[in-house]
PyMOL Python script that loads the backbone (N, CA, C, O; Angstrom):
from pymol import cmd

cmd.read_pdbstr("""\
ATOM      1  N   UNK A   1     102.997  90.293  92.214  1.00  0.00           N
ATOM      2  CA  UNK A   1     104.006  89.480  91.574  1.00  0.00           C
ATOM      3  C   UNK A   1     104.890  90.377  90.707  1.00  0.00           C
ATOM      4  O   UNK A   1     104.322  91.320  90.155  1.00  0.00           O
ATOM      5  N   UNK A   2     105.885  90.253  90.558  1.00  0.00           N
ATOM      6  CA  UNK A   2     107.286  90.633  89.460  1.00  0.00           C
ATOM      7  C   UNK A   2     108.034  89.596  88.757  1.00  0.00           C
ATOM      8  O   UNK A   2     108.462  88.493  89.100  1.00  0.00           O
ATOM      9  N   UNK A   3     108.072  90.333  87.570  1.00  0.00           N
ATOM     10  CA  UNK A   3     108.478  89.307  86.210  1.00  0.00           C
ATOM     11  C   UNK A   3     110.288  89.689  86.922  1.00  0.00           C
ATOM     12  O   UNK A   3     111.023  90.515  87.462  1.00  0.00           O
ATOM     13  N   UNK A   4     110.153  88.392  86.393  1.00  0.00           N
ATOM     14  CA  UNK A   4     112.358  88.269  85.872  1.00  0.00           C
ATOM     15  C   UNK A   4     112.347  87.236  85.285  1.00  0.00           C
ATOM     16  O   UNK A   4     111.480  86.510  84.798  1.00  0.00           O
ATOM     17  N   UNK A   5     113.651  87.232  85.393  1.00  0.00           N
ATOM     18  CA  UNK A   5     114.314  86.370  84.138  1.00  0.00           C
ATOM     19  C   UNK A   5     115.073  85.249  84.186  1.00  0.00           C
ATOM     20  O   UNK A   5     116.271  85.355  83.928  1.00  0.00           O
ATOM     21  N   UNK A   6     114.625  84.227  84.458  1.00  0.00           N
ATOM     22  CA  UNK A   6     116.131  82.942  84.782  1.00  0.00           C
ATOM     23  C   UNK A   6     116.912  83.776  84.007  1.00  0.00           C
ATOM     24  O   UNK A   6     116.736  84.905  83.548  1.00  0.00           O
ATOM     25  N   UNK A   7     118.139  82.686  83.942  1.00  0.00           N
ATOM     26  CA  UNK A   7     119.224  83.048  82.844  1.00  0.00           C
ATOM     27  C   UNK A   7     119.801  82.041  81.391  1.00  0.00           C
ATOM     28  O   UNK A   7     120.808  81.894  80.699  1.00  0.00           O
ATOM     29  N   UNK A   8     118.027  81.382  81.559  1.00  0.00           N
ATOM     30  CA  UNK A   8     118.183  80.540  80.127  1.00  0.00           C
ATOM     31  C   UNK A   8     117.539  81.641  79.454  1.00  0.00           C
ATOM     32  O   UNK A   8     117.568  81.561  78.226  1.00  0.00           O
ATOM     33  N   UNK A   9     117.043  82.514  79.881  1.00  0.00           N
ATOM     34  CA  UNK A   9     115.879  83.475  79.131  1.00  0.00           C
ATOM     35  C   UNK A   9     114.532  83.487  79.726  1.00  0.00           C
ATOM     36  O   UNK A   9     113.925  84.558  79.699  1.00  0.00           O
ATOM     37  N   UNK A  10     114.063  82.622  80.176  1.00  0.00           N
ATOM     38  CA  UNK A  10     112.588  82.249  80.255  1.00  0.00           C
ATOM     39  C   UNK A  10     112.358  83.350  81.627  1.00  0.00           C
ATOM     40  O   UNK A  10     113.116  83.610  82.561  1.00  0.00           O
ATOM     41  N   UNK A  11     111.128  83.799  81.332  1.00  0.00           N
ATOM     42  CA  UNK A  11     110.602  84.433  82.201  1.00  0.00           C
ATOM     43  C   UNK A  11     109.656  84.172  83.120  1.00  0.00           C
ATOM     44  O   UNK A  11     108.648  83.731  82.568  1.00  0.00           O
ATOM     45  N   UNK A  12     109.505  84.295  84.814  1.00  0.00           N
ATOM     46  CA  UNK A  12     108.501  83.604  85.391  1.00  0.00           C
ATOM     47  C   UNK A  12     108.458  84.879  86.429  1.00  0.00           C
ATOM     48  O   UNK A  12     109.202  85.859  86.388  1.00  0.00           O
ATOM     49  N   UNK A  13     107.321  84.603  87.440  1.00  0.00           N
ATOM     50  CA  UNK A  13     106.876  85.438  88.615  1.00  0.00           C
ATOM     51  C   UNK A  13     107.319  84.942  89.838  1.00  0.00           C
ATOM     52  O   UNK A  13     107.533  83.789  90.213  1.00  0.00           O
ATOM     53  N   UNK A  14     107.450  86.371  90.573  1.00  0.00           N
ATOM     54  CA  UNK A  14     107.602  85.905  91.767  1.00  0.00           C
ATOM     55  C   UNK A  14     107.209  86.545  92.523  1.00  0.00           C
ATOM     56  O   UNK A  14     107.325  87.770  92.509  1.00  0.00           O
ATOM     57  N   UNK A  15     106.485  85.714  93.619  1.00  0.00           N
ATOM     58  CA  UNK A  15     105.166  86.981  94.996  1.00  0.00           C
ATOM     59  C   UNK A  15     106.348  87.749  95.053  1.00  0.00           C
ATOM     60  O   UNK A  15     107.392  87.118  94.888  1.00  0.00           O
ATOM     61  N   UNK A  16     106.444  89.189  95.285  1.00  0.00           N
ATOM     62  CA  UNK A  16     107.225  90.212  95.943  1.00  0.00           C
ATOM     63  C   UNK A  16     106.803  90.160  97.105  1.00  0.00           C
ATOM     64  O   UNK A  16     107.852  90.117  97.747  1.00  0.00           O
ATOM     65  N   UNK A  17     105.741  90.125  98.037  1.00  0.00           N
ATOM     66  CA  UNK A  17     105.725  89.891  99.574  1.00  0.00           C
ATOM     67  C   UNK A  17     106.704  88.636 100.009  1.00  0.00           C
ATOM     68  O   UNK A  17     106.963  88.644 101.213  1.00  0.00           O
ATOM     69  N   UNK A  18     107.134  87.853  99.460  1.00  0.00           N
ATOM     70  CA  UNK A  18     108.056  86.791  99.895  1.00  0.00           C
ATOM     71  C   UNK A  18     109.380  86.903  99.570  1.00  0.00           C
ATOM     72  O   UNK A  18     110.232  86.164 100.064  1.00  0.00           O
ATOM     73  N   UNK A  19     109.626  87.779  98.768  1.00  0.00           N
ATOM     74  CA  UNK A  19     111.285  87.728  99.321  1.00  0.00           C
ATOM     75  C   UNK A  19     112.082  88.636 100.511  1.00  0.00           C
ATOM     76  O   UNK A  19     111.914  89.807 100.852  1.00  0.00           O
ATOM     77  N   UNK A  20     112.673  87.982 100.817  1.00  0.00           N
ATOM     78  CA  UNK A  20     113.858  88.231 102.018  1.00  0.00           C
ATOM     79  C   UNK A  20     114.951  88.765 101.770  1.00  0.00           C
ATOM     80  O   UNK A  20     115.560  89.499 102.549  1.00  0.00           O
ATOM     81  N   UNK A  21     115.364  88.392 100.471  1.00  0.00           N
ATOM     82  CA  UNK A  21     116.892  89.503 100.124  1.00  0.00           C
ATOM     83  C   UNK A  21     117.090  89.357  98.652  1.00  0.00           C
ATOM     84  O   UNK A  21     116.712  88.378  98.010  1.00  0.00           O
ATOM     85  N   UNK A  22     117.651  90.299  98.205  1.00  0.00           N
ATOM     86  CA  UNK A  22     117.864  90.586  97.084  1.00  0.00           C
ATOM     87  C   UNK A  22     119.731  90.468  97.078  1.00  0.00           C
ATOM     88  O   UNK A  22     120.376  91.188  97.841  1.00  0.00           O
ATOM     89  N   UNK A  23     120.251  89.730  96.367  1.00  0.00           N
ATOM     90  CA  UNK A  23     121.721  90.120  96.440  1.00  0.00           C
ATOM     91  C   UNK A  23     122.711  90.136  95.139  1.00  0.00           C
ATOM     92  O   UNK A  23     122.716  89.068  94.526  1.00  0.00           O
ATOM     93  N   UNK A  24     123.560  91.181  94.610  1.00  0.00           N
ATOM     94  CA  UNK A  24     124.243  91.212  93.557  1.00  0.00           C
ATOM     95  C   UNK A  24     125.781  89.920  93.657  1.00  0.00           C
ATOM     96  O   UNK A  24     126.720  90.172  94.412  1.00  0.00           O
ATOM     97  N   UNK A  25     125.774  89.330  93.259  1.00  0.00           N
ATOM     98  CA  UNK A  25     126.618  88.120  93.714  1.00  0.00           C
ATOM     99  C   UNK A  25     127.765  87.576  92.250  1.00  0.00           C
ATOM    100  O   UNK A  25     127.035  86.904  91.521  1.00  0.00           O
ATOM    101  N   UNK A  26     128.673  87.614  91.856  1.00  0.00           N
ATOM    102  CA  UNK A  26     127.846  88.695  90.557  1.00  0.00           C
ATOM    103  C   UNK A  26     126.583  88.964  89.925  1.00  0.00           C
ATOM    104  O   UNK A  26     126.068  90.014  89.538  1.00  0.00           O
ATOM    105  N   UNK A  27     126.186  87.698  89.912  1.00  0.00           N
ATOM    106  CA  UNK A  27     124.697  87.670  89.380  1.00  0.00           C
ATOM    107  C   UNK A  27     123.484  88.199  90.290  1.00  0.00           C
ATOM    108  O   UNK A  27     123.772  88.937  91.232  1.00  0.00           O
ATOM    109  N   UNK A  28     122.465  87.941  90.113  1.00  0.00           N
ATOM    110  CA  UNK A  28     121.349  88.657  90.784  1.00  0.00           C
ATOM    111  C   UNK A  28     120.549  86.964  91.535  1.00  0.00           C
ATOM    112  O   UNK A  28     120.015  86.041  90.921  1.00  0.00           O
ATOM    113  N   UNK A  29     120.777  87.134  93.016  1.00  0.00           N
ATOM    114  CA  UNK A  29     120.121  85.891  93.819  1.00  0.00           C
ATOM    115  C   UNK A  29     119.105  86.752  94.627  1.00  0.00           C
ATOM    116  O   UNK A  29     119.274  87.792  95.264  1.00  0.00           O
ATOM    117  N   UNK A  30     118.024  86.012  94.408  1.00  0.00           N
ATOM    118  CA  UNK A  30     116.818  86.416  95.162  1.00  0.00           C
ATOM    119  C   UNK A  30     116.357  85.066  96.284  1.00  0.00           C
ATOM    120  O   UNK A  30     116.171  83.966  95.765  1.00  0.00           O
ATOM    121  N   UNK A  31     116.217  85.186  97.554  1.00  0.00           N
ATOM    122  CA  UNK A  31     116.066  84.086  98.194  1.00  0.00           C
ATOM    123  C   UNK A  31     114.403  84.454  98.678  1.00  0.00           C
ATOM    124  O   UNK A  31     114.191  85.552  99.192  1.00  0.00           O
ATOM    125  N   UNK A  32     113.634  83.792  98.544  1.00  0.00           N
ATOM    126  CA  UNK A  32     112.475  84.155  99.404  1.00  0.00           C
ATOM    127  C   UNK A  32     112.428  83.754 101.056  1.00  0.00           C
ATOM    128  O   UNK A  32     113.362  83.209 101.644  1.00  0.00           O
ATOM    129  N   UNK A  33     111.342  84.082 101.574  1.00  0.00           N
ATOM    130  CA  UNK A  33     111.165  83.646 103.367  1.00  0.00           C
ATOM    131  C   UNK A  33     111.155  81.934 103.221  1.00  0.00           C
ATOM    132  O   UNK A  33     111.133  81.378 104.319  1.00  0.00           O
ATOM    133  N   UNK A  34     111.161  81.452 102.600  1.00  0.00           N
ATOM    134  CA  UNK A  34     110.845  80.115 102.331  1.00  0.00           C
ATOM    135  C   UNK A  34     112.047  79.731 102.168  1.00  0.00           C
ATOM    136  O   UNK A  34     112.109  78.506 102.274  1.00  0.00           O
ATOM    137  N   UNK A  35     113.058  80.219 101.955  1.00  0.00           N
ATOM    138  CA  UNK A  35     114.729  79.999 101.617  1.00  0.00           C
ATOM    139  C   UNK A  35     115.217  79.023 100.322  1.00  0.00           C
ATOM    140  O   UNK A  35     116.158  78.275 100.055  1.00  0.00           O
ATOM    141  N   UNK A  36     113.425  79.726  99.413  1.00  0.00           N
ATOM    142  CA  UNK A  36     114.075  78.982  97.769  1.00  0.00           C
ATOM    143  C   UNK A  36     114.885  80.155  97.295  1.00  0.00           C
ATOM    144  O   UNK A  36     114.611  81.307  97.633  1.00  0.00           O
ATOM    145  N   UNK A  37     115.871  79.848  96.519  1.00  0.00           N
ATOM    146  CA  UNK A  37     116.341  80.988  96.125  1.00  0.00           C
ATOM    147  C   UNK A  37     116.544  80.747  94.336  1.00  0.00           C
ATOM    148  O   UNK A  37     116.722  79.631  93.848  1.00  0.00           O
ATOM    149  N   UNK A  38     116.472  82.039  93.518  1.00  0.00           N
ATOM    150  CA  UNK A  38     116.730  82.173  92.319  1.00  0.00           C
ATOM    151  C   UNK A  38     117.730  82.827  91.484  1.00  0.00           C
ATOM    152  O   UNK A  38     118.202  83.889  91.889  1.00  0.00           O
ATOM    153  N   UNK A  39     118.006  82.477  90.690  1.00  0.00           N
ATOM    154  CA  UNK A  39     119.614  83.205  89.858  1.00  0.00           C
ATOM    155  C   UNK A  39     118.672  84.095  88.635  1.00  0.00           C
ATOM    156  O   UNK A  39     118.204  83.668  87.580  1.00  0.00           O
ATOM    157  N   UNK A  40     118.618  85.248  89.132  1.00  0.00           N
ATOM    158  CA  UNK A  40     117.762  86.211  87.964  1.00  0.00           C
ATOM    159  C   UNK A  40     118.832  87.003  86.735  1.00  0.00           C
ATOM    160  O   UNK A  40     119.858  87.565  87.116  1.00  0.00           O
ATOM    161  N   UNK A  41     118.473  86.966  85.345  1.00  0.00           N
ATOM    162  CA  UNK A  41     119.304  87.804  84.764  1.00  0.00           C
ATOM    163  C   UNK A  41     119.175  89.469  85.199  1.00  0.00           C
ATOM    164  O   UNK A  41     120.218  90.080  84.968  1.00  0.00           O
ATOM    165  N   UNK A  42     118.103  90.274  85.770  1.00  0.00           N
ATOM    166  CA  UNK A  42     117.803  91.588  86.074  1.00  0.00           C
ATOM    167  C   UNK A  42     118.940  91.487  86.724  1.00  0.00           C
ATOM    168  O   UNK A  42     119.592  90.449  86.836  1.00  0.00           O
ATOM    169  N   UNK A  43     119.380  93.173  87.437  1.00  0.00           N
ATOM    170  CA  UNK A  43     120.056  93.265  88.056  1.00  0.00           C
ATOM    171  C   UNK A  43     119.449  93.689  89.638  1.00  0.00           C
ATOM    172  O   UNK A  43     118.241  93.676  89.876  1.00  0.00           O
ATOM    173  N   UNK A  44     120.261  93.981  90.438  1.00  0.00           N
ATOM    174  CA  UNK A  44     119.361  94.046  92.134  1.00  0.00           C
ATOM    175  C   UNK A  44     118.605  95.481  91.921  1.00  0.00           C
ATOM    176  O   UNK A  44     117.507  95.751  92.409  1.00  0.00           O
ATOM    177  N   UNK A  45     119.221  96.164  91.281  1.00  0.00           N
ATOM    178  CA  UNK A  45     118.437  97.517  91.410  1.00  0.00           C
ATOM    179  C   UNK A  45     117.290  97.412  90.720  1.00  0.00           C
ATOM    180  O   UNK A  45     116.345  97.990  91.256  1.00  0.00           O
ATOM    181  N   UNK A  46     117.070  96.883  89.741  1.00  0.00           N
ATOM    182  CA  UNK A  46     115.860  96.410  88.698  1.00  0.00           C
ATOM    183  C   UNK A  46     114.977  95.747  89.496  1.00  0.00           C
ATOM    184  O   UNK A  46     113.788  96.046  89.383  1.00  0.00           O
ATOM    185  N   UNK A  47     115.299  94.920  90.269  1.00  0.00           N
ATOM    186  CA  UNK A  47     114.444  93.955  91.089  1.00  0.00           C
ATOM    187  C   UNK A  47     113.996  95.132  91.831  1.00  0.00           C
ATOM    188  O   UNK A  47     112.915  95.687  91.636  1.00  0.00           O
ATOM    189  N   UNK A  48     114.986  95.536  92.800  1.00  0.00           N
ATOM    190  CA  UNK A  48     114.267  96.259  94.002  1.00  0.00           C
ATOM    191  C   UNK A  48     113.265  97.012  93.374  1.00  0.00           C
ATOM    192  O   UNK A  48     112.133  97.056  93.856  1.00  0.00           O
ATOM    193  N   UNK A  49     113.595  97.669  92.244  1.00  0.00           N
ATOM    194  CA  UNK A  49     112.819  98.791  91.636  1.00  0.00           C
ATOM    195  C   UNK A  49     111.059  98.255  91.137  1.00  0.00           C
ATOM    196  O   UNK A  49     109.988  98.837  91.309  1.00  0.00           O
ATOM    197  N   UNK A  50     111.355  97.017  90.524  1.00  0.00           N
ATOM    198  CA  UNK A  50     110.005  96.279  90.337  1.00  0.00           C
ATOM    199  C   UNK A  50     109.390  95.990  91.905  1.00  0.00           C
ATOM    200  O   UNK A  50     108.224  96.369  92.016  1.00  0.00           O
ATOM    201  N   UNK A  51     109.849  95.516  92.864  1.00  0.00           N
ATOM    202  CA  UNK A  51     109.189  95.613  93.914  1.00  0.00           C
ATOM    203  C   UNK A  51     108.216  96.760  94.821  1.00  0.00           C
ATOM    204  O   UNK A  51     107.063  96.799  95.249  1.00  0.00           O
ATOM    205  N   UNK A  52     109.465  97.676  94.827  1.00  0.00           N
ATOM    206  CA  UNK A  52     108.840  99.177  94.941  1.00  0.00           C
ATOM    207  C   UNK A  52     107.851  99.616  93.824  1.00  0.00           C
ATOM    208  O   UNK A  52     107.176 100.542  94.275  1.00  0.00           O
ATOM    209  N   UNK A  53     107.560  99.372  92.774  1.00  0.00           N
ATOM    210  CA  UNK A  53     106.783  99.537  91.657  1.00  0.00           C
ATOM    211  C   UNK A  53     105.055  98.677  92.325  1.00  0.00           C
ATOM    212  O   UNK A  53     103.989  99.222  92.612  1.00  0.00           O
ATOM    213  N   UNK A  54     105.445  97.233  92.366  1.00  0.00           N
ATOM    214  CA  UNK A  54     104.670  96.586  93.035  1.00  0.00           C
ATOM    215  C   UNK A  54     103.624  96.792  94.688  1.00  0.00           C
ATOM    216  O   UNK A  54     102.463  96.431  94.876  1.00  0.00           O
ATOM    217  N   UNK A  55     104.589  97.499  95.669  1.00  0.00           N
ATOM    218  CA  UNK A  55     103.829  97.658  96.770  1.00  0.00           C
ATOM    219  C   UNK A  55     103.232  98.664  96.882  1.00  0.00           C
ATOM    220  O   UNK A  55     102.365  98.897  97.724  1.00  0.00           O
ATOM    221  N   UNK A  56     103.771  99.642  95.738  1.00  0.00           N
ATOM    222  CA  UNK A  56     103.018 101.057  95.233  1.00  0.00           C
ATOM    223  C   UNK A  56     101.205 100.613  94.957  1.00  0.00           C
ATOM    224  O   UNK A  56     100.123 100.982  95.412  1.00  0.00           O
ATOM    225  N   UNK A  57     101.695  99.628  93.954  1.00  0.00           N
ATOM    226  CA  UNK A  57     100.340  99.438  93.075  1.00  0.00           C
ATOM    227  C   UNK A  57      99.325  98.883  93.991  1.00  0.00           C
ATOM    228  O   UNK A  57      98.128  99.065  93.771  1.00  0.00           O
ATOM    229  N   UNK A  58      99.885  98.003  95.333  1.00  0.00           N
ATOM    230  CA  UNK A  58      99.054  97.023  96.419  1.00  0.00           C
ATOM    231  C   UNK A  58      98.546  98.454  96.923  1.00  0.00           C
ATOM    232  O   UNK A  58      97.381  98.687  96.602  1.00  0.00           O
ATOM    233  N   UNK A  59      99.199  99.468  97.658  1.00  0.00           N
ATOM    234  CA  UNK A  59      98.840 100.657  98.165  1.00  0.00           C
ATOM    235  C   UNK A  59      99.513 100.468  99.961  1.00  0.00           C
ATOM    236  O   UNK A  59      99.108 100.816 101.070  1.00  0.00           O
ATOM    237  N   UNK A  60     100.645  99.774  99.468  1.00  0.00           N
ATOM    238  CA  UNK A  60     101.484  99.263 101.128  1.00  0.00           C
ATOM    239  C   UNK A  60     102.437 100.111 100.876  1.00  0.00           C
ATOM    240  O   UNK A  60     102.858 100.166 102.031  1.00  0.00           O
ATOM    241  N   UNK A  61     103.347 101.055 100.110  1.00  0.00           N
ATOM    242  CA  UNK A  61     104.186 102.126 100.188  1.00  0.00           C
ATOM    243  C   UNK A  61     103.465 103.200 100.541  1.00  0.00           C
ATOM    244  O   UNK A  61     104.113 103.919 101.302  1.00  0.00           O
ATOM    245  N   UNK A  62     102.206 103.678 100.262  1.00  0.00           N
ATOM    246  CA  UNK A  62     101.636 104.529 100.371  1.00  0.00           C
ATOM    247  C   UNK A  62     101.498 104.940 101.705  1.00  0.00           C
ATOM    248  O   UNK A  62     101.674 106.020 102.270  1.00  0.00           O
ATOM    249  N   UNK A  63     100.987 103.349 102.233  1.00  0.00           N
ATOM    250  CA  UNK A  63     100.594 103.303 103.976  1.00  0.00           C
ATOM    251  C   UNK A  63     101.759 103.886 104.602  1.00  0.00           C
ATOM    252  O   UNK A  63     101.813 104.742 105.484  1.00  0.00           O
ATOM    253  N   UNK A  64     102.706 103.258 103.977  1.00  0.00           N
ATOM    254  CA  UNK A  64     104.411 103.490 105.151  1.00  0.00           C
ATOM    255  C   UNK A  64     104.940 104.782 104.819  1.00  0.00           C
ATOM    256  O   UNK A  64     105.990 105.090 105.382  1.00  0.00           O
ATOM    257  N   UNK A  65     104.532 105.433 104.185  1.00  0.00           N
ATOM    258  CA  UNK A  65     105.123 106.766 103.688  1.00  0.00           C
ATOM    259  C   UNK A  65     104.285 107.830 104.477  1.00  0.00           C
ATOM    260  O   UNK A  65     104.843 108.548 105.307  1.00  0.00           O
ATOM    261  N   UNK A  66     102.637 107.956 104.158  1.00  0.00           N
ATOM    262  CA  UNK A  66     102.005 108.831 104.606  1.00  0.00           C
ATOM    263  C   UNK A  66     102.323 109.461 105.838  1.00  0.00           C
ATOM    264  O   UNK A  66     102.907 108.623 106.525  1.00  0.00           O
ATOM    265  N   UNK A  67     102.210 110.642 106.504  1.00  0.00           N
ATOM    266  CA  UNK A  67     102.338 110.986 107.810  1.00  0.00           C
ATOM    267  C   UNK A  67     101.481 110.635 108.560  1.00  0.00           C
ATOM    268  O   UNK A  67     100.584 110.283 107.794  1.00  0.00           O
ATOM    269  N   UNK A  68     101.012 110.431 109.922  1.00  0.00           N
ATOM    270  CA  UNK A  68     100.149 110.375 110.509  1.00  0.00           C
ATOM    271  C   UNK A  68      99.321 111.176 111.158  1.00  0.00           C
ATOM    272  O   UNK A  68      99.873 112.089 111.773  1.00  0.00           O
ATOM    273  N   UNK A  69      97.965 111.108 111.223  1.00  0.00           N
ATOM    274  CA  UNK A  69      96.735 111.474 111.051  1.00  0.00           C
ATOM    275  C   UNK A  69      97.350 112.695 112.424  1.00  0.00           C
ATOM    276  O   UNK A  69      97.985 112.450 113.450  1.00  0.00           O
ATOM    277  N   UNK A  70      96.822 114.027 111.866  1.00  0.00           N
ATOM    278  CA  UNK A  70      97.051 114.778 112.610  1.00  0.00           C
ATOM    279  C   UNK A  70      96.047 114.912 113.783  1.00  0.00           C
ATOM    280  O   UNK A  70      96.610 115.345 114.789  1.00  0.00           O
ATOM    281  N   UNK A  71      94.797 114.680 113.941  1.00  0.00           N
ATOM    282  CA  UNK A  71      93.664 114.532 114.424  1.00  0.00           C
ATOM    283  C   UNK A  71      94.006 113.607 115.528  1.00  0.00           C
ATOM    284  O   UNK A  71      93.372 113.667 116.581  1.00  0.00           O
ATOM    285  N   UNK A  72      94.998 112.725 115.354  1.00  0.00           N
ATOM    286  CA  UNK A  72      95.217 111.598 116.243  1.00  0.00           C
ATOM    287  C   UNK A  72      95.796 111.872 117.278  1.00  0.00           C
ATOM    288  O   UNK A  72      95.286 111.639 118.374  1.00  0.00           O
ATOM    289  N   UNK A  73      96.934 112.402 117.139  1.00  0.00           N
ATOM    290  CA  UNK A  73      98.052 112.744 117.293  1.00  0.00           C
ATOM    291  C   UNK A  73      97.746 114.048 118.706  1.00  0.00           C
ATOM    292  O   UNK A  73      97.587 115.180 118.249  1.00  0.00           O
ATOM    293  N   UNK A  74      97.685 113.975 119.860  1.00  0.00           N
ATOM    294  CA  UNK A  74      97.774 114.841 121.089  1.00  0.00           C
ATOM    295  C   UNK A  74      96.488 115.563 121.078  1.00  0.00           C
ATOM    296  O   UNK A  74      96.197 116.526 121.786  1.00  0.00           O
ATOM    297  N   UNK A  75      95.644 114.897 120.058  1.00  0.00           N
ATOM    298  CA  UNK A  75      94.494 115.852 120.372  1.00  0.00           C
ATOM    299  C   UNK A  75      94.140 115.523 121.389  1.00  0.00           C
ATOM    300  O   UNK A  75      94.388 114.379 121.769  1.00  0.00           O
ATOM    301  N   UNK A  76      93.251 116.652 122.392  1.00  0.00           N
ATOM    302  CA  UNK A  76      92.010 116.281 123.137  1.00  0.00           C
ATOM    303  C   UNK A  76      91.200 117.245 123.222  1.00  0.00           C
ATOM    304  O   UNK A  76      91.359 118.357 122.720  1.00  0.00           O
ATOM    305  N   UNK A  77      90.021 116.766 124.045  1.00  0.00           N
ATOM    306  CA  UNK A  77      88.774 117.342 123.414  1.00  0.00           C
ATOM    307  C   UNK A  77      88.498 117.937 125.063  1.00  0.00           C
ATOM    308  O   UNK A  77      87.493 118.600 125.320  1.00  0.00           O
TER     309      UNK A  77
END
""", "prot")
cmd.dss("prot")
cmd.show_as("cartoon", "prot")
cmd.util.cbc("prot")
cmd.orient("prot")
């Protein structure tokens, strides 16, 4: 989950596996796969940045980044 900000102030969560787009509009609209969407005071780079912060911590950037297993890869025996 990632904190933001309506734009009365109040702060709430939102799964980061469920959103679908992030967009600067002027304001900051976040729509999830579900096609609720929210008016955040953060800005898109803040968001994205808490997300990427987030799939770090799950250990799902890690997965998509790593190279693959060299062992795998044309060996044979």
């Amino acid at each position: 989950m990632i904190a933001v900000t309506r734009l009365n102030g109040s702060q709430f969560y939102i799964n980061a596996l469920l959103i679908e787009t992030v967009e600067q509009t002027p304001d900051t609209m976040i729509t999830l796969t579900s096609g609720k969407k929210y008016i955040v005071m953060e800005n898109s780079s803040d968001v994205i940045r808490s997300i990427r912060h987030y799939l770090r911590s799950i250990g799902v950037m890690a997965a998509l980044a790593s190279p693959p297993d060299a062992h795998s890869e044309g060996a044979s025996s």
